[in-house]
N, C-alpha and C positions, 0 to 999 in steps of 0.2 A: 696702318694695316686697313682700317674703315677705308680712308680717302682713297687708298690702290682697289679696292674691291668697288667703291663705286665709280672708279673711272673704269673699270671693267665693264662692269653692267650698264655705263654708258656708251663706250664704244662697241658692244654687242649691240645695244637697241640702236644707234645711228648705223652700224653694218646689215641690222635686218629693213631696216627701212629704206635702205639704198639699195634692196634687192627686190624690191616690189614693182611691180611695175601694174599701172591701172589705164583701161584705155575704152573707149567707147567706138566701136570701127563698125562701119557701113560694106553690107556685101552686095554687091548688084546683083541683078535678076542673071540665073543661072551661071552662076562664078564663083570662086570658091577665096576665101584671105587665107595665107601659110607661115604661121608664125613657126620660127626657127629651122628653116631648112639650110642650116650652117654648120661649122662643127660646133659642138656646147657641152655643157653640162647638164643635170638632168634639171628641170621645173616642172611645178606645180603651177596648173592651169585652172581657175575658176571662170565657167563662159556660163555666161545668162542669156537667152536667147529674151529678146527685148519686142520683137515682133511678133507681128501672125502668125506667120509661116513656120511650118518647121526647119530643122537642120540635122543634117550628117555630120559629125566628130571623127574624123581619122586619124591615126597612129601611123606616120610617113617615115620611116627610118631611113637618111640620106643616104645609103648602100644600096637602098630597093626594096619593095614590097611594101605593103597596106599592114596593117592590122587591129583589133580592136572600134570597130564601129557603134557609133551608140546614134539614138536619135533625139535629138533636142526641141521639145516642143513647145510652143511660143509659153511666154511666162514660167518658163524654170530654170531649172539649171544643174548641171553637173562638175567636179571637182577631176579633173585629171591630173594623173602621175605621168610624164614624159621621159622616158627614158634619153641617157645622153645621147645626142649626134641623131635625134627624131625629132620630125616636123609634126606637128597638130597642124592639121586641115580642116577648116570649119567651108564645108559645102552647102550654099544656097540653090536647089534646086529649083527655085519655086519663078514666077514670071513680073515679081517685082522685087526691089530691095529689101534687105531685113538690116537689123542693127545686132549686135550684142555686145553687152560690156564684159571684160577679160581683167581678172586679174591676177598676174603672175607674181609665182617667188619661186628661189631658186637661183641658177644662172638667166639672167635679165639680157644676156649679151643677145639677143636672138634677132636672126634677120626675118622682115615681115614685109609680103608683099601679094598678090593677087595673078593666081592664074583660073582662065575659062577654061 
């Protein structure tokens, strides 16, 4: 009974830890990175803006529309809930690059790429 319950609570802690994902990503001057505009399930987004500059946080639902905007000002950081089948849009408005580090849990399947 011991040894089933701690293969439990081993294969829970190997399944939470294959669902994180940690990433340090570069935004160029006035461009925006789009993590997960695919179908998904819902994640947890941790973005730390790492730079000077500040940023814009979007709520992209791949059906259409915007919502939920916050601003990310260099040195902090905010905890986002994403709903399924929504993109997080982290927008650099600013006239050089910025950095921020991301780390996700949740559905990890998410597609990630950069439009201006």
């Amino acid at each position: 009974m011991i040894k089933s319950l701690y293969s439990i609570l081993l294969v829970a802690i190997l399944l939470s830890a294959c669902s994180t994902l940690h990433s340090t990503t570069t935004i160029k001057a006035n461009d925006a990175f789009i993590l997960g505009n695919n179908q998904h399930g819902r994640f947890f987004a941790s973005v730390t803006n790492i730079s000077t500059s500040p940023l814009t946080v979007w709520q992209y639902p791949i059906d259409g529309g915007r919502h939920s905007p916050l601003t990310l000002q260099p040195a902090t950081n905010v905890k986002v809930r994403v709903d399924r089948n929504t993109a997080l849009r982290i927008e650099n408005s600013s006239e050089k690059s910025v950095d921020v580090q991301l780390v996700v849990k949740g559905d990890v399947g998410l597609s990630m790429g950069y439009q201006n």
